[in-house]
N, C-alpha and C positions, 0 to 999 in steps of 0.2 A: 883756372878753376881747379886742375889738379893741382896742383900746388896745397892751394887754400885747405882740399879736402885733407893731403897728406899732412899739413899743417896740423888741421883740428886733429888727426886720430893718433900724433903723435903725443899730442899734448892730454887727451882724453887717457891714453895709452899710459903716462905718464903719472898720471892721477892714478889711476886703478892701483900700477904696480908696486907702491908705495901706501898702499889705501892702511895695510894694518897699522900706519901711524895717526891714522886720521881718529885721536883718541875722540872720548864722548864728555869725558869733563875736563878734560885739559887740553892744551896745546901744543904739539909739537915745537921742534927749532925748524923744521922746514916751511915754507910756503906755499900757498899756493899758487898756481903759475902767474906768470909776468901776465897782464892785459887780461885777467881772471875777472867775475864775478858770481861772488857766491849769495844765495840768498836760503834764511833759513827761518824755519818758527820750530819754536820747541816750545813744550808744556810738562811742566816741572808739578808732581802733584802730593798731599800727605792726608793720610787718613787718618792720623791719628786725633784725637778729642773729634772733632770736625772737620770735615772733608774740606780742604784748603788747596787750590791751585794758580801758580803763575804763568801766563804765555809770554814770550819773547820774541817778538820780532826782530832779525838782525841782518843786515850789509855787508858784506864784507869783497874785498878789492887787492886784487894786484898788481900794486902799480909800480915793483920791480923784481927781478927775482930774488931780491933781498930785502923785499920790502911789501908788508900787508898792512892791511888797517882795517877793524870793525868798527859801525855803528850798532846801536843795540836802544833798544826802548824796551820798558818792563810793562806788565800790568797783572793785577792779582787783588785777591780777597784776602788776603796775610791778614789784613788791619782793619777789616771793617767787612762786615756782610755782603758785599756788592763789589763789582769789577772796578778797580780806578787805574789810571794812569798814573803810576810811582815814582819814575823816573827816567833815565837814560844812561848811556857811556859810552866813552871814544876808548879804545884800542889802538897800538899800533903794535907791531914785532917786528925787529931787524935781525936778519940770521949774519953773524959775523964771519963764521966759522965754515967751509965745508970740505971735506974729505971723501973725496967719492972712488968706488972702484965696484967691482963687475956684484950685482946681488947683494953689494953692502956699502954703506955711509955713513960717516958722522957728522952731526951739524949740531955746531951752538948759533943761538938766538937770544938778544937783550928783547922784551917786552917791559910795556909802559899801560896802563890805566888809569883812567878818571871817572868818576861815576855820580851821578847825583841823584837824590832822593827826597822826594816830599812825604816820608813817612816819621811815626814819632819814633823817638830812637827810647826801643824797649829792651832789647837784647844785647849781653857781651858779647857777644861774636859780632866781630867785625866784616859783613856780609857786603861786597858791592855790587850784589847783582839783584840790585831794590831795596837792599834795607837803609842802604847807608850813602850819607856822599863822603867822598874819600877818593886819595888815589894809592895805585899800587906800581912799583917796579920790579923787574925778577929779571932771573937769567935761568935759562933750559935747555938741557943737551938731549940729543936722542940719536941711537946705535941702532941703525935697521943691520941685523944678519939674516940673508935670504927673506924666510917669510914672517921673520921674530921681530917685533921693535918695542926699542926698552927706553923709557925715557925718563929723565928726573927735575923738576925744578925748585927754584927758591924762592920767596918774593918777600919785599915789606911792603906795610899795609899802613896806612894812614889814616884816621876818621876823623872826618869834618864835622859843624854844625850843617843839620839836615835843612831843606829850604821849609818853607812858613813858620818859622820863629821856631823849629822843633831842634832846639840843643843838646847839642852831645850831654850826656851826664859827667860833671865832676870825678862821680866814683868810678864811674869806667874807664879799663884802658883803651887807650887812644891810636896804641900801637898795637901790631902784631905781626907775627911768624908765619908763614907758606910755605906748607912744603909736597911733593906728590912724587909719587912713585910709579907711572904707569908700566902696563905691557900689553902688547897688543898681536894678534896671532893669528895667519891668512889661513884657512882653512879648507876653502874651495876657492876657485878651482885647483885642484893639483897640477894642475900646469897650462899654461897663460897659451892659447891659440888667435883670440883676438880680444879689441878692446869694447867689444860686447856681451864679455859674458857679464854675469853677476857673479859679483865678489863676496863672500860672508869671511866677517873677521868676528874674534870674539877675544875681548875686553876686561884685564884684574886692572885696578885702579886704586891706590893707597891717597889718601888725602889727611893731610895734617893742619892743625893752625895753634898757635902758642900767643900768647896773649901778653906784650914783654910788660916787667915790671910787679905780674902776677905769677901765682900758680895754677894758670888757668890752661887747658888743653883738653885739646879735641881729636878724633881718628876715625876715619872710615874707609869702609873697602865697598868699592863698587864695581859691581858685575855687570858687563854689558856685551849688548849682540847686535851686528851691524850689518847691513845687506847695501853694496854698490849696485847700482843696477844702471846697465847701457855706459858705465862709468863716468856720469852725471849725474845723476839722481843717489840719496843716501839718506838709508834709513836706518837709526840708533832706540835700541830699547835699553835701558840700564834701570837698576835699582840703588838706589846709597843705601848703607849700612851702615850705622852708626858703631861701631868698637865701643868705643869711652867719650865721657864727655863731663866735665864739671864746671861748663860756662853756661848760661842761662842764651838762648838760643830756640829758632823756632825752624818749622820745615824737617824735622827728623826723617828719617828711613823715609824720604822724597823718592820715588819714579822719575823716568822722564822718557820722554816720545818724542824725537823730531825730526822733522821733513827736511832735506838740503835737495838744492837746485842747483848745478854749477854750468856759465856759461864759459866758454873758452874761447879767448883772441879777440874780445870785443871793446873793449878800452881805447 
């Protein structure tokens, strides 16, 4: 039983110290732990014309220390007056890469997505988190120094026919560019005693998307504040910011709020 407990609080331990990577719209190259379960809902919301929001329930699993995978289901009033069920998508991320030494590391990770959607495909932005079915692939590195982590990815973006007969448009492109800039910055505690304090990190976050074959692009910066708490529980408040944008596109300057629960060594 000692054992098991030094187990869990190394691994809890482990989570925390690392937490300023745990960005709010993107992904890290790291994992999370082997034998992990994480479980989350977020609510993504916009006010603009009309109060519009989507909740997310999502799964996610560590089934090596080089290897995660999410499930995720959508649902939202984007497209219609009333809550529906929009869709789903599989994730996975394989970190290839890791360089580790005392207070700092670097890790690259290959990531994979599929996603699919029963909504009408109104929008050039190529969105897979409910708007569109589509899959995406990328690659992301990220540089923790002490309590700093900086991280960059790439992706291409594919867009399918949506399911109930709701086809891609001709005029739209089909393809597109991902790209993101995060930083992320531990701000309390000033110095780590155990793996029960609470953590607050806070969050700049660059988001890009190019639309190939057009002159279509998009940019935002998003601001965000995150509290660990008991080093399982985790709470993200962020706003997007729209910079530019000349693709027709919905969800602008979105919020988001979400609850994370992480179980440790149970797989």
């Amino acid at each position: 039983m000692k054992k098991l407990v030094v187990l869990l609080a190394s691994l809890a331990f482990s989570f925390a110290s690392s937490a300023q990577e745990l960005y709010v719209s993107t992904e890290p190259a790291s994992n999370m732990p082997k034998d992990g379960i994480g479980l989350r809902m977020t609510q993504e919301g916009a006010f603009e014309n009309n109060y519009q929001s989507r909740l997310i329930p999502e799964l996610m699993l560590g089934l090596h220390k080089n290897l995660m995978v999410h499930a995720t289901a959508y649902l939202s009033d984007f497209f219609q007056s009333r809550y529906k069920a929009e869709g789903w998508s599989a994730y996975a991320k394989y970190r290839f890469l890791s360089i580790d030494s005392t207070n700092r590391h670097f890790r690259g990770a290959l990531y994979a997505k599929y996603a699919s959607s029963n909504n009408p495909v109104l929008f050039q932005e190529i969105n897979l988190e409910g708007n569109n079915t589509g899959w995406q692939a990328g690659v992301v590195f990220t540089q923790l120094l002490h309590k700093l982590a900086l991280s960059g990815s790439v992706n291409y973006n594919r867009a399918l026919d949506n399911r109930g007969g709701n086809l891609f448009p001709n005029n739209f492109a089909k393809e597109s560019i991902g790209y993101s800039f995060s930083g992320g910055l531990l701000t309390y505690p000033k110095v780590y005693r155990d793996y029960k304090q609470t953590n607050i990190n806070v969050y700049l976050e660059l988001l890009g998307r190019s639309n190939i074959g057009t002159n279509q692009h998009l940019m935002e910066v998003v601001p965000a504040v995150q509290f660990i708490i008991n080093s399982k529980m985790r709470i993200d408040i962020a706003q997007r910011l729209q910079l530019w944008s000349n693709m027709s596109r919905n969800g602008r300057n979105m919020y988001l709020v979400r609850l994370e629960y992480n179980l440790f060594n149970v797989l």
